[in-house]
N, CA and C atoms as a LAMMPS dump frame, in Angstrom:
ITEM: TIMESTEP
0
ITEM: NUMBER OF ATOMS
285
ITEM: BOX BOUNDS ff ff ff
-5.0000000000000000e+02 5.0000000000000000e+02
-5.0000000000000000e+02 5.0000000000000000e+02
-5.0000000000000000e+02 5.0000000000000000e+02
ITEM: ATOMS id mol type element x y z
1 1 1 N -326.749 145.012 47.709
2 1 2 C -326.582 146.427 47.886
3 1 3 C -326.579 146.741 49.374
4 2 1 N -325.735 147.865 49.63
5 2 2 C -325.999 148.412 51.188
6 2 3 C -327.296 149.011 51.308
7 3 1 N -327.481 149.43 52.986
8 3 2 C -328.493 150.135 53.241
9 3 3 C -328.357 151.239 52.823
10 4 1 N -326.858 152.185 52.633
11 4 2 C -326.542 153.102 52.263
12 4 3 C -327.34 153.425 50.959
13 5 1 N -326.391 152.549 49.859
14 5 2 C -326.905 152.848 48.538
15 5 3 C -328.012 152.69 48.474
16 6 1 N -328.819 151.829 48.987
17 6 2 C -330.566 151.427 48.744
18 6 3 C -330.887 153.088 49.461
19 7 1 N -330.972 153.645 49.948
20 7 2 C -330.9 155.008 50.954
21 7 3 C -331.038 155.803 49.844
22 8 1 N -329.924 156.007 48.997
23 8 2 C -329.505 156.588 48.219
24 8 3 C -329.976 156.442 46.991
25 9 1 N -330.072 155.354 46.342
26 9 2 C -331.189 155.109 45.168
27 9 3 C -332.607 155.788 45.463
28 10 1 N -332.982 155.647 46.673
29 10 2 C -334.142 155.665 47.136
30 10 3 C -334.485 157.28 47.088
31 11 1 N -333.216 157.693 47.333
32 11 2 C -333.802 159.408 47.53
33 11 3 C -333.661 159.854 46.468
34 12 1 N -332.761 159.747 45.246
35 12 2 C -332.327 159.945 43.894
36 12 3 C -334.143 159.949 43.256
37 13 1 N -334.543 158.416 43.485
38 13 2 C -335.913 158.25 42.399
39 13 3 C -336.872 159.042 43.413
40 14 1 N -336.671 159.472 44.156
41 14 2 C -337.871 160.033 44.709
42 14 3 C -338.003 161.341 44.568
43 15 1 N -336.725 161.94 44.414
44 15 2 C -336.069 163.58 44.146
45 15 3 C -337.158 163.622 42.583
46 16 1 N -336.569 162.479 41.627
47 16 2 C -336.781 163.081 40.331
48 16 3 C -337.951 162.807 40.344
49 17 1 N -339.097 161.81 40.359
50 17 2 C -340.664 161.502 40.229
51 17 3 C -340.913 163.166 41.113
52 18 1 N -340.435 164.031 41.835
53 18 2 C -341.347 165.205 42.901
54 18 3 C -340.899 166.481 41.905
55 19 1 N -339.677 165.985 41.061
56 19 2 C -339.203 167.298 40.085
57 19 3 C -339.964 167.218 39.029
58 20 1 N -340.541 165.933 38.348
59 20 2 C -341.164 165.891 37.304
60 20 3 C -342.647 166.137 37.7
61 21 1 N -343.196 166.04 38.678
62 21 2 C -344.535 166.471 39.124
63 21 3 C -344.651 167.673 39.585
64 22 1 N -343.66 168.436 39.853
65 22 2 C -343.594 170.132 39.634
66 22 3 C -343.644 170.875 37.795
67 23 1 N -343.397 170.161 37.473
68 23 2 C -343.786 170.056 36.411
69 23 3 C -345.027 169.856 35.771
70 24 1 N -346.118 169.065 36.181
71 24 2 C -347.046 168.342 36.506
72 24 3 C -346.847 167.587 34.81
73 25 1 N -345.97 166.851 35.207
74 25 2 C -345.813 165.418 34.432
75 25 3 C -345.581 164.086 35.323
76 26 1 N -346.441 163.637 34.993
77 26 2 C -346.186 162.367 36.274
78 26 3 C -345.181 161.227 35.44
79 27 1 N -344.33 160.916 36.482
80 27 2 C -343.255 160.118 36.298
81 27 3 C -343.836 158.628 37.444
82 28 1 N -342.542 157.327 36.878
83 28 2 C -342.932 156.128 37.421
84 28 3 C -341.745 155.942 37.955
85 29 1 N -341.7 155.115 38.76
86 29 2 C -340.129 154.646 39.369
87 29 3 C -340.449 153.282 39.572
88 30 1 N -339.572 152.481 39.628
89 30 2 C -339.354 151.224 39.721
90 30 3 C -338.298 150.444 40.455
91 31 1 N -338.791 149.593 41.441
92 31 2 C -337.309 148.9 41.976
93 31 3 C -337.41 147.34 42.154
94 32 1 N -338.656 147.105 41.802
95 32 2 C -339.161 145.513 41.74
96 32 3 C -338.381 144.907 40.849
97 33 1 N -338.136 143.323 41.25
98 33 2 C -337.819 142.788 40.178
99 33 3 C -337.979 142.457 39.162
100 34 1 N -339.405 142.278 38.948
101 34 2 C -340.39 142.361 38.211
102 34 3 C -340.441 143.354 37.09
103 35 1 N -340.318 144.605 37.688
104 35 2 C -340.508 146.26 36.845
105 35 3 C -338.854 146.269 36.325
106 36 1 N -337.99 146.117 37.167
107 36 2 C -336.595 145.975 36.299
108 36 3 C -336.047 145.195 35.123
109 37 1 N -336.907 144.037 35.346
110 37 2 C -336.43 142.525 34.604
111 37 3 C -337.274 143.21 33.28
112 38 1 N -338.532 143.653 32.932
113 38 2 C -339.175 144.387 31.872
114 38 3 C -338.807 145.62 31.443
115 39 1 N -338.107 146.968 32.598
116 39 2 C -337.392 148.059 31.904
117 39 3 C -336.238 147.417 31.216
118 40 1 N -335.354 146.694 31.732
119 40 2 C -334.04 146.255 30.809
120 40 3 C -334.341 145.877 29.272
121 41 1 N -335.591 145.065 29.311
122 41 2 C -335.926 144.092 28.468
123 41 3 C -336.093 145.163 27.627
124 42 1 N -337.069 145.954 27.535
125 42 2 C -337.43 147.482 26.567
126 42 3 C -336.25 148.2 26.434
127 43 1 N -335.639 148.655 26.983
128 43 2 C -333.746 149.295 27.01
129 43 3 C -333.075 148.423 25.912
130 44 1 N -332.988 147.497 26.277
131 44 2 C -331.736 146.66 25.219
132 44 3 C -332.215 146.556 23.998
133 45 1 N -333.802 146.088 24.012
134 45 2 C -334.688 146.478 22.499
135 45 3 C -334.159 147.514 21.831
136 46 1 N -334.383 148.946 22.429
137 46 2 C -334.382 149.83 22.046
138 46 3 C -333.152 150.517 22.055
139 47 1 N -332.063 149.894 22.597
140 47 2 C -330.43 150.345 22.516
141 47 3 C -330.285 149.885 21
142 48 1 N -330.77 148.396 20.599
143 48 2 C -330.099 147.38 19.475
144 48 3 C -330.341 148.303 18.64
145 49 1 N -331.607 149.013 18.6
146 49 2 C -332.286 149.64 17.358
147 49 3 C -331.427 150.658 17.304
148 50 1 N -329.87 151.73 17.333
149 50 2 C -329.512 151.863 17.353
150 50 3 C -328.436 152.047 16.458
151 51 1 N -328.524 153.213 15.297
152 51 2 C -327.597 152.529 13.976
153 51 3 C -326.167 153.858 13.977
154 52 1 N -326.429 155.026 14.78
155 52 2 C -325.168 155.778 14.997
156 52 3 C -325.138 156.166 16.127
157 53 1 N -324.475 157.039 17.003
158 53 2 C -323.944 157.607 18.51
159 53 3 C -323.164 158.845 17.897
160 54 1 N -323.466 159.869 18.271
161 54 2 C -322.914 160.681 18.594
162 54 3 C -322.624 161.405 19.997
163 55 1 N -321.548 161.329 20.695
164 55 2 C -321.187 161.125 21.87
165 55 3 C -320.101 163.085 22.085
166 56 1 N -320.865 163.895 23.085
167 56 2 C -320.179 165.446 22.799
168 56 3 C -319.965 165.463 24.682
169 57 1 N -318.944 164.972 24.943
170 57 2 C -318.586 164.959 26.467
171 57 3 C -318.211 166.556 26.537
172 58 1 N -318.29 167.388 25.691
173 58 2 C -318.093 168.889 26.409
174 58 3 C -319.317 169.734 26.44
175 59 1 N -320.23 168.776 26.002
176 59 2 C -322.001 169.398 26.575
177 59 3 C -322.165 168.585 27.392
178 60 1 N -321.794 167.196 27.712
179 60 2 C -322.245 166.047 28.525
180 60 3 C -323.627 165.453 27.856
181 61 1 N -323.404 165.185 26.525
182 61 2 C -324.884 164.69 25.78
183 61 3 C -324.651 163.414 24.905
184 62 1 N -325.157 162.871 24.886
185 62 2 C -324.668 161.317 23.444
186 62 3 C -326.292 161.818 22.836
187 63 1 N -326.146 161.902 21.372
188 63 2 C -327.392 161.466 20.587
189 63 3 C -327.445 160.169 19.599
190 64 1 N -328.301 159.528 19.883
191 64 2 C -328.405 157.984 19.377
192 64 3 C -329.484 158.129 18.121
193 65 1 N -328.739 157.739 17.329
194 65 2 C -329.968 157.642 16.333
195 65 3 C -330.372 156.046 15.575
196 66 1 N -331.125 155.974 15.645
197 66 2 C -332.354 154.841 15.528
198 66 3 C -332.016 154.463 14.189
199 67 1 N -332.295 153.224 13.537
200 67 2 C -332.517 152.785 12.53
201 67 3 C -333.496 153.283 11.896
202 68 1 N -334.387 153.85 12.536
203 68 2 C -335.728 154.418 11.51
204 68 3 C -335.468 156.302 11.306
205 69 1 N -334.13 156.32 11.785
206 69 2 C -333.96 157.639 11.098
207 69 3 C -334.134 158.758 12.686
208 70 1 N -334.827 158.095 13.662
209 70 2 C -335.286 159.165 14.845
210 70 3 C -334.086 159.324 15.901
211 71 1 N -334.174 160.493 16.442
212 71 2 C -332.813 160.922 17.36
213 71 3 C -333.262 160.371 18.859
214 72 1 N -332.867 160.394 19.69
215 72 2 C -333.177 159.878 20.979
216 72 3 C -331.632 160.81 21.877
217 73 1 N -331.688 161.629 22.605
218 73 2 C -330.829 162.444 23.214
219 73 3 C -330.576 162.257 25.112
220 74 1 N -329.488 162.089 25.125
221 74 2 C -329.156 161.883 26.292
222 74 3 C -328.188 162.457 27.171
223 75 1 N -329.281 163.406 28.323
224 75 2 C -327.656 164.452 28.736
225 75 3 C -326.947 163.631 30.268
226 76 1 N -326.593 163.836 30.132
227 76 2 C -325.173 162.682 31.109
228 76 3 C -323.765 163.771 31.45
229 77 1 N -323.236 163.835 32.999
230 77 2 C -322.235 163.711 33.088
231 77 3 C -321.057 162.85 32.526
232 78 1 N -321.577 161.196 32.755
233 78 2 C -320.565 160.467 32.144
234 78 3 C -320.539 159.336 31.063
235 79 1 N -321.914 159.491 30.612
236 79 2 C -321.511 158.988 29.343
237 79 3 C -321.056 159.342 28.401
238 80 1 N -320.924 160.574 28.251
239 80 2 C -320.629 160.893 26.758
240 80 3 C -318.693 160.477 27.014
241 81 1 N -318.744 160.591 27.994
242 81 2 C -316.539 160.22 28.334
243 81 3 C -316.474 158.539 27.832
244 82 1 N -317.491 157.732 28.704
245 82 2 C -317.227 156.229 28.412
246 82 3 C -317.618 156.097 26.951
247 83 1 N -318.029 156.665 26.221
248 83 2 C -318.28 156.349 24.628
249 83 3 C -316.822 157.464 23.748
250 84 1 N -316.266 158.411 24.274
251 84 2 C -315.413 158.889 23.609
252 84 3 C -313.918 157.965 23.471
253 85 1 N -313.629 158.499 22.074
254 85 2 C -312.393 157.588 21.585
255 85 3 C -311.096 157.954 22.84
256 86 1 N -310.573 157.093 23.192
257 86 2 C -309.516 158.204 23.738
258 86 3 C -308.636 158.596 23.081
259 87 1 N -307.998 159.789 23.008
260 87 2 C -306.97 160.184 21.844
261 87 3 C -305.076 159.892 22.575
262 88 1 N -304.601 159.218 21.839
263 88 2 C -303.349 158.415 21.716
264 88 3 C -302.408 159.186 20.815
265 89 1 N -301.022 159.103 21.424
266 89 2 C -299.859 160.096 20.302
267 89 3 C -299.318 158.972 20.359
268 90 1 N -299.086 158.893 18.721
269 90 2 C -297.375 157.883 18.59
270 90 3 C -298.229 156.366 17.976
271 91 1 N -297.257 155.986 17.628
272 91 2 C -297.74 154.487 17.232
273 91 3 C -297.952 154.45 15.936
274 92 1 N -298.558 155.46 15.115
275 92 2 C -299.224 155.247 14.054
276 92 3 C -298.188 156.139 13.035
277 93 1 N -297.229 156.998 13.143
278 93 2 C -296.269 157.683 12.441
279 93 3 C -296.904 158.832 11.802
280 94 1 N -298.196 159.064 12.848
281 94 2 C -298.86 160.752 12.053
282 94 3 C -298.4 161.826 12.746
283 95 1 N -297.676 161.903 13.807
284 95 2 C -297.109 162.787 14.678
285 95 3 C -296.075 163.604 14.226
């Protein structure tokens, strides 16, 4: 990574841990290898568990719902675009 982006990561996690403590919810940040190599590890767990997506790029939100039935909501500029179908004319003779 550049100094830039490390700059820039750096002010991003530091912005949100000072927004969530205006809040007075204390937040954690992480950039160790250590703390990353274990957030991924819990992420991908908890992506697999994962049995539908609903993906609404004109709120900017995906809601994931769990195998055990629970919602998990996520507001995003750009995920909800990289999970939408893209829509295609022609090819299929429904036009």
């Amino acid at each position: 990574m550049t100094d830039q982006s490390t700059d820039r990561i750096d002010e991003v996690t530091s912005r949100i841990v000072d927004l969530e403590a205006e809040l007075e919810a204390s937040g954690t940040a992480t950039r160790e290898p250590e703390g990353l190599t274990r957030a991924r590890a819990v992420l991908h767990e908890w992506v697999d568990s994962v049995s539908a997506v609903v993906a609404t790029p004109g709120v900017g939100r995906v809601v994931l719902i769990h195998r055990n039935g629970s919602e998990s909501r996520i507001a995003s500029p750009e995920l909800p675009f990289l999970l939408a179908v893209p829509v295609t004319f022609g090819g299929d003779g429904s036009d």
